[in-house]
C-alpha positions in Angstrom: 19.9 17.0 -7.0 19.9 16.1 -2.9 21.9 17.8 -0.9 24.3 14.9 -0.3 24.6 14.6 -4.1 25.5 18.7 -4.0 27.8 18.0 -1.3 29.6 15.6 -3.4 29.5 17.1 -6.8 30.8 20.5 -5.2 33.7 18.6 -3.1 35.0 16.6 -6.5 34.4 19.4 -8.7 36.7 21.8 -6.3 39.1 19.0 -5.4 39.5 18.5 -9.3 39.5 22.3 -10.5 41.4 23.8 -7.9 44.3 21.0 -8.5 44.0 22.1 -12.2 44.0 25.6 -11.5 47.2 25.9 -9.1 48.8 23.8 -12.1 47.8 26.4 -14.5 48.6 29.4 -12.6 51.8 28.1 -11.2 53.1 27.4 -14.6 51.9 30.4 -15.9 54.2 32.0 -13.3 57.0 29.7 -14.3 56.8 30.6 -17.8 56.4 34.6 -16.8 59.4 33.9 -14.6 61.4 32.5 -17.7 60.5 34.3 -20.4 61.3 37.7 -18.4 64.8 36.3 -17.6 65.2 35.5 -21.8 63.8 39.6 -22.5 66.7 40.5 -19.9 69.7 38.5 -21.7 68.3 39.7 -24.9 68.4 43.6 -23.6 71.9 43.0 -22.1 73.2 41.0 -25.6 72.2 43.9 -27.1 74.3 46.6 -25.2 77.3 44.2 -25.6 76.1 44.3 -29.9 76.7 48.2 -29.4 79.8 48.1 -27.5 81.4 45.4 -30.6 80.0 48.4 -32.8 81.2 51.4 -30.9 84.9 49.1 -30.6 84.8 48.4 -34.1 83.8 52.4 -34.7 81.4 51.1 -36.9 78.1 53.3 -37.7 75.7 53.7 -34.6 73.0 55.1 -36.8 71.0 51.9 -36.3 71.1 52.2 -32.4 70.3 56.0 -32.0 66.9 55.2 -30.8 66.9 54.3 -26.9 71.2 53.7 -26.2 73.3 56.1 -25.1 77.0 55.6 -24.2 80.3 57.4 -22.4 83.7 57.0 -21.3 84.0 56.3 -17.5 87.7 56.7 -16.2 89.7 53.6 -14.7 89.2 54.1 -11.2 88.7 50.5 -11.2 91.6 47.6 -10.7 88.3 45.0 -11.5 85.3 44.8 -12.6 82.8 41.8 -13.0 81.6 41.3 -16.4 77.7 40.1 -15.6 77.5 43.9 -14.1 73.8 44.6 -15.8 71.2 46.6 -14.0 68.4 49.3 -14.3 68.9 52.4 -12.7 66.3 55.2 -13.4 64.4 53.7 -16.4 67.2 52.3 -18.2 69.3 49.0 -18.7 73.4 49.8 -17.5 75.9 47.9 -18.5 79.9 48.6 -18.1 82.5 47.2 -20.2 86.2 47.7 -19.8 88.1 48.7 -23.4 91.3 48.1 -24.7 94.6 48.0 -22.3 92.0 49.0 -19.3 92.3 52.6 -19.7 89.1 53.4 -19.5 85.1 51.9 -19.2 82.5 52.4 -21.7 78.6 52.7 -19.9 76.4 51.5 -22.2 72.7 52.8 -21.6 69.6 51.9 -22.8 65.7 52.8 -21.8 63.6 50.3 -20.8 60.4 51.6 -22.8 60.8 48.4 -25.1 61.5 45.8 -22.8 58.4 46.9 -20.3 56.1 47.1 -23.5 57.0 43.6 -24.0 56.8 42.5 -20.7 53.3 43.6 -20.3 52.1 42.5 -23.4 53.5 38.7 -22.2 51.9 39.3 -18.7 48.5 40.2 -20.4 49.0 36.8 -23.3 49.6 34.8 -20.4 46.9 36.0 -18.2 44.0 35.7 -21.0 45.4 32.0 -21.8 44.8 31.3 -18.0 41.9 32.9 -18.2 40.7 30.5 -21.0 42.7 27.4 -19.8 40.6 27.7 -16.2 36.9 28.1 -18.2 37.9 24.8 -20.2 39.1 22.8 -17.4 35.9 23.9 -15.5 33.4 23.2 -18.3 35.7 19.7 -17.6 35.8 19.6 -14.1 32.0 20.1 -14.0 31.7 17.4 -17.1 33.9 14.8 -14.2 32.2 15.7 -11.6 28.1 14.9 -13.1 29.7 11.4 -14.7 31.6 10.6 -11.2 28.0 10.9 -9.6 26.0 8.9 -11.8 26.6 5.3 -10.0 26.0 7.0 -6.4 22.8 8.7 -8.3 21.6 5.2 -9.7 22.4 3.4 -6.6 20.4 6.2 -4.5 17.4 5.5 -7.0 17.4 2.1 -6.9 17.4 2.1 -3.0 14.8 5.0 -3.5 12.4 2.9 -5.3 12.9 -0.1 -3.0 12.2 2.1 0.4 9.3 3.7 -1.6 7.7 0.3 -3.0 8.3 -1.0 1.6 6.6 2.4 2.5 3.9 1.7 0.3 3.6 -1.9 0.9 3.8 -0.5 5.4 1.4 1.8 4.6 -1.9 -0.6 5.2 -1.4 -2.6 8.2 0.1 0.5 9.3 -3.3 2.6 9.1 -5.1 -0.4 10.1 -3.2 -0.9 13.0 -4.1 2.7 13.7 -7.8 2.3 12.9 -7.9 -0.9 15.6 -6.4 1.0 18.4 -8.8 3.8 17.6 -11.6 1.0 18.4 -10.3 -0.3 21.1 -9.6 3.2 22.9 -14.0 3.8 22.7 -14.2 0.9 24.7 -14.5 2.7 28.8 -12.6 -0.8 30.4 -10.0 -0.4 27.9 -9.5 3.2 27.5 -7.7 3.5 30.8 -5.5 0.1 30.7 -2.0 0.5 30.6 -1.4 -2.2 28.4 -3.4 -0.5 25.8 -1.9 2.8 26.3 1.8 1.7 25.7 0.5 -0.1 22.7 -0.9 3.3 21.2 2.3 5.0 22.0 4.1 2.4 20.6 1.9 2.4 17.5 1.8 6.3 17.9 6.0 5.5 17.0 5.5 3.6 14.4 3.3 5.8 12.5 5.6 8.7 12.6 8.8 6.3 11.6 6.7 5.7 8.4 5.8 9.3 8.1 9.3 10.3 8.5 10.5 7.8 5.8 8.0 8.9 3.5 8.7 12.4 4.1 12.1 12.1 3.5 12.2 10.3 0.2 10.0 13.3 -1.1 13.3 15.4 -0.2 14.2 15.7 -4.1 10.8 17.2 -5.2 10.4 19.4 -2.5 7.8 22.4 -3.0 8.6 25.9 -1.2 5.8 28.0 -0.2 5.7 31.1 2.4 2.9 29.9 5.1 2.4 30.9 8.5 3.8 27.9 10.7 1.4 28.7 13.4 -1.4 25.8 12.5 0.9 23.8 11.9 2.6 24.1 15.3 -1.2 23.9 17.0 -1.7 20.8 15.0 1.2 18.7 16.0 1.1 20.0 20.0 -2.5 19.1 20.0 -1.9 15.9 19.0 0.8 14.9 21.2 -1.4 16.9 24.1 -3.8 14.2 23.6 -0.7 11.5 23.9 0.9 12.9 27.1 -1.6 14.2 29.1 1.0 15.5 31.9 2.5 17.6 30.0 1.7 21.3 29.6 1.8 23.0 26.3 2.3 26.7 26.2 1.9 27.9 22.6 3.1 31.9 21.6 2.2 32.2 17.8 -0.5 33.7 16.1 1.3 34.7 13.1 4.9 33.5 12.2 5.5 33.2 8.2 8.5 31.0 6.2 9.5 29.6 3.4 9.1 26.1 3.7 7.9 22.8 2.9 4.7 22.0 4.8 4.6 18.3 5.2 8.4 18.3 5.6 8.0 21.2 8.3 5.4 19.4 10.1 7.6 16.2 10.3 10.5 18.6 11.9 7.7 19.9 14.5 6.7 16.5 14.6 10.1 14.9 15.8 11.2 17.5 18.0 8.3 17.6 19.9 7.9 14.3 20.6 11.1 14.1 21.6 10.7 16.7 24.2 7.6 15.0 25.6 9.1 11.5 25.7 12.1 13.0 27.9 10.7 15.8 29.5 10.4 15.7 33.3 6.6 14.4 35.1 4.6 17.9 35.0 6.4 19.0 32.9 5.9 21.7 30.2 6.6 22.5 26.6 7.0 26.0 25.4 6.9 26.9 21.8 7.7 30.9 20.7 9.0 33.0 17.9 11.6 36.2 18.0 12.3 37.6 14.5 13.1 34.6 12.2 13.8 31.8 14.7 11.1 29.5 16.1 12.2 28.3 20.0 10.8 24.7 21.5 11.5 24.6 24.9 11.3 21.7 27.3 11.3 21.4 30.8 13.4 18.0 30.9 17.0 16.9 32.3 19.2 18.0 29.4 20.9 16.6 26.3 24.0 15.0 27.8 26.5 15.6 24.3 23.7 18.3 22.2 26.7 18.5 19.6 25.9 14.4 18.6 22.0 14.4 19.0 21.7 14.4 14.8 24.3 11.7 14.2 22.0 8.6 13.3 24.6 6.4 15.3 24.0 8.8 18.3 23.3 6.6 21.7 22.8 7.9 25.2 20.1 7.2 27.8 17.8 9.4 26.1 18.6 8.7 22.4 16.7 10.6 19.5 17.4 7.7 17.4 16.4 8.2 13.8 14.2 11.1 14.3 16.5 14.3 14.7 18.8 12.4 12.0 15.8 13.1 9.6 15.4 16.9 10.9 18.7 17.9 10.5 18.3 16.7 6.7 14.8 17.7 6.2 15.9 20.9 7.6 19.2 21.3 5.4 16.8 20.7 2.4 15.0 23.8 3.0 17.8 25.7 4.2 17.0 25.7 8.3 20.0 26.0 10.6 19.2 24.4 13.7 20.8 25.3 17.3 20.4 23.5 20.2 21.0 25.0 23.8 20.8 22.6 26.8 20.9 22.6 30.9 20.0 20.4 33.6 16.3 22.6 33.6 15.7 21.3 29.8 16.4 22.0 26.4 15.7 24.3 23.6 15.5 23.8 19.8 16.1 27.3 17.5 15.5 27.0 14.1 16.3 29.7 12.3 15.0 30.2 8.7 16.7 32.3 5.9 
């Protein structure tokens, strides 16, 4: 699964089990809520059933376990009948008796009713408990259905960049293999004509590299090598392309865990960037510290650094579609990417995991 596919799946699958899961848990609390007030009408209905029986001077045998009772003198013109509270571990309840001469206070312990109360708490808690596996075995069921037609159309625009790239990929060498021949010939070598041509072919070439990079996104491989050839490789190259600017290279030994064609096509990108719109003399400076890999440049600044990776991104010296692919070849492999600018230049850190 690509990361835009994870991005999705993760965003409809929380949308859709966090929705179901508030429903739950709210009413779970609703039904705690109501049940608890029925427990506390039952446990007050009975301490008016042993007033009726203590009236009715009946035998209190059956209610010697837990309720207690005694005579409370009137010092009380009123008193409201939904009086019913707990005080130290037990239910109180007074009722006046005959003629108002005198109050009965019926007691009884609690024991009962918080045994029942925490066996509901603990029935309702395991049914939420079950109720929010089920809905996301469900949610996760939705969410892998929802993404089949983006999956299918992906695949289908997949196959039809991937049949273009391969169907590019021989005028593009040959175009490659021409300008090679005409760059041996001494009149032509140093024509200007011909040099903005090999830059311009030079742009091409990476274009179809970065496309066809990028569609291997899904089957990436991840191996720990050191980054340092690879950084040699792609500053040599683009040495021999700008001949102005100076390279300074720090690395002799700098090891992550990466893709290596996908890492050399993020080396690739941001250092031709920095050469294309780096000042005349300039320099590029490439260093480690720790777990972060620094490309300097000596150019005029990124104008809006926050909006270089957005592929709709236009200023005077636009990336265009190039850092749009590093920002998602780097996500792929888990790169976070920080970009620092000032009127003296720019600097790329990518930082790997």
């Amino acid at each position: 699964m690509r990361h835009h596919e994870k991005i999705a799946f993760l965003k409809f699958f929380i949308t859709y089990f966090v929705s179901v899961a508030l429903l739950i848990l709210v009413a779970g609390f609703f039904y705690f809520e109501q049940t608890k007030s029925y427990l506390l009408r039952m446990e007050e209905f009975s301490l008016i059933e042993y007033a009726r029986h203590i009236k009715m001077g009946e035998d209190l045998n059956a209610y010697k376990e837990g309720f207690s009772h005694r005579m409370l003198p009137d010092s009380r013109k009123y008193i409201d009948i939904r009086n019913f509270k707990v005080v130290d571990g037990k239910f109180v309840k007074v009722i006046p008796m005959r003629h108002n001469s005198f109050y009965l206070e019926l007691s009884k312990s609690t024991k009962n009713y918080d045994t029942k109360l925490l066996a509901l708490k603990e029935k309702i808690i395991a049914l939420q408990i079950l109720l929010l596996i089920l809905f996301a075995f469900i949610s996760y069921k939705l969410a892998k259905n929802a993404l089949k037609p983006l999956q299918e159309s992906i695949s289908t625009l997949d196959k039809f960049a991937k049949d273009l790239i391969h169907d590019l990929n021989t005028p593009v060498t040959s175009i490659k293999l021409n300008m090679k021949l005409l760059q041996k010939s001494p009149e032509l070598a140093q024509n200007k004509i011909v040099q903005r041509i090999n830059k311009s072919v030079h742009n091409i070439s990476e274009l179809h590299e970065n496309l066809n990079i990028l569609l291997q996104e899904e089957t990436f491989l991840m191996q720990n090598i050191n980054l340092c050839p690879l950084i040699n490789e792609v500053a040599d190259m683009h040495h021999a392309l700008y001949k102005g600017i100076d390279f300074k290279i720090e690395c002799a030994s700098f090891f992550a865990k990466v893709n290596a064609n996908a890492m050399k096509q993020i080396l690739q990108n941001i250092i031709s960037n920095a050469c294309k719109y780096n000042s005349k003399d300039g320099y590029v400076k490439i260093y480690h510290k720790e777990n972060a890999l620094y490309i300097e440049d000596s150019g005029e600044g990124i104008e809006e650094p926050e909006k270089i990776f957005e592929r709709s991104y236009s200023a005077q010296h636009s990336s265009g579609i190039g850092l749009d692919i590093v920002k998602r070849l780097a996500l792929a492999m888990d790169i976070k990417i920080e970009v620092t600018t000032s009127s003296k230049g720019s600097c790329f850190i990518l930082h790997f995991s």
